[in-house]
C-alpha positions in Angstrom: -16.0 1.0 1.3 -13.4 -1.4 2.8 -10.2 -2.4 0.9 -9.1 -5.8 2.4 -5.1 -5.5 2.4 -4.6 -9.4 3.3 -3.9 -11.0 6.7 -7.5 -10.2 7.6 -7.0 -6.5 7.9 -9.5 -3.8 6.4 -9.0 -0.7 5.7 -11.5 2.4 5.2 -11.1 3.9 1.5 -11.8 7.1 3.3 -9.0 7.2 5.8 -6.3 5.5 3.4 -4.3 7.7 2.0 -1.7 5.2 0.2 -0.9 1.8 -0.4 3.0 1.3 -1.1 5.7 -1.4 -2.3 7.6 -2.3 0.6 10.7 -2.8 -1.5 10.2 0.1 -3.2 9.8 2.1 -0.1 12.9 0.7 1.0 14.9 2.5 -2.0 15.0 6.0 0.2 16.8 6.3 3.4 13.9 8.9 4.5 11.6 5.7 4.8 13.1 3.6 7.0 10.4 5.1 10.0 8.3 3.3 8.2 9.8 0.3 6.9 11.5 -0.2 9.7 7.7 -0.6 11.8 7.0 -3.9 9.3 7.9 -7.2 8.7 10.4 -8.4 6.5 8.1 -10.8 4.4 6.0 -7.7 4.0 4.9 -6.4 0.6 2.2 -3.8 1.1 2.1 -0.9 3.3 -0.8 1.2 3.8 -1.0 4.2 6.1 -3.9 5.9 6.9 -4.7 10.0 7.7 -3.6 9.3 11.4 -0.3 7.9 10.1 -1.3 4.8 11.3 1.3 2.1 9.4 -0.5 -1.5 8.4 1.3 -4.5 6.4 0.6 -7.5 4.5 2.1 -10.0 3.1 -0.1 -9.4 0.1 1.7 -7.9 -3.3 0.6 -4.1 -3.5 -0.5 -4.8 -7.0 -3.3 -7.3 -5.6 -4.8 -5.1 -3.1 -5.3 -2.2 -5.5 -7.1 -4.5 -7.9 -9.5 -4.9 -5.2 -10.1 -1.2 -4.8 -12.3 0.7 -7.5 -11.1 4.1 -6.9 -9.3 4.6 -10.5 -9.7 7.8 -11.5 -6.4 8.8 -8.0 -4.1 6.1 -9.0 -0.3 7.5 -10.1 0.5 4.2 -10.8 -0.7 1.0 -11.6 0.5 -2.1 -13.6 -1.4 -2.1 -16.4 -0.4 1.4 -16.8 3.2 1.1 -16.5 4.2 1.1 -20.4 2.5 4.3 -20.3 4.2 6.3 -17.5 
């Protein structure tokens, strides 16, 4: 399956190995190799097995509505009262 992260960009479920919050991300000082690779209006960033680093400008929380791989998740939104 194919998680569509916005900005017409798809992503293989198989090869993602996270989708973050940009701001979030940004929090640490040990991220900015990676925040530093995306654009500032930038709210997702998903990186891949091969480290490969792709952004949208689509909230995080969106694009893992559209996944249906629950059972991984750390995190999501409707779970947060519960973490």
């Amino acid at each position: 399956m194919f998680i569509h992260i916005g900005n017409n960009i798809c992503i293989s479920d198989k090869k993602l190995m996270g989708i973050f919050n940009r701001d979030t991300l940004q929090l640490s000082h040990d991220n900015e190799h990676i925040t530093s690779r995306v654009d500032s209006g930038d709210k997702t960033i998903a990186i891949d097995r091969n480290n490969n680093i792709v952004s949208s400008n689509v909230s995080p929380f969106t694009v893992i509505k559209r996944t249906t791989l629950d059972e991984d998740f750390v995190w999501r939104r409707k779970n947060d009262q519960e973490l």
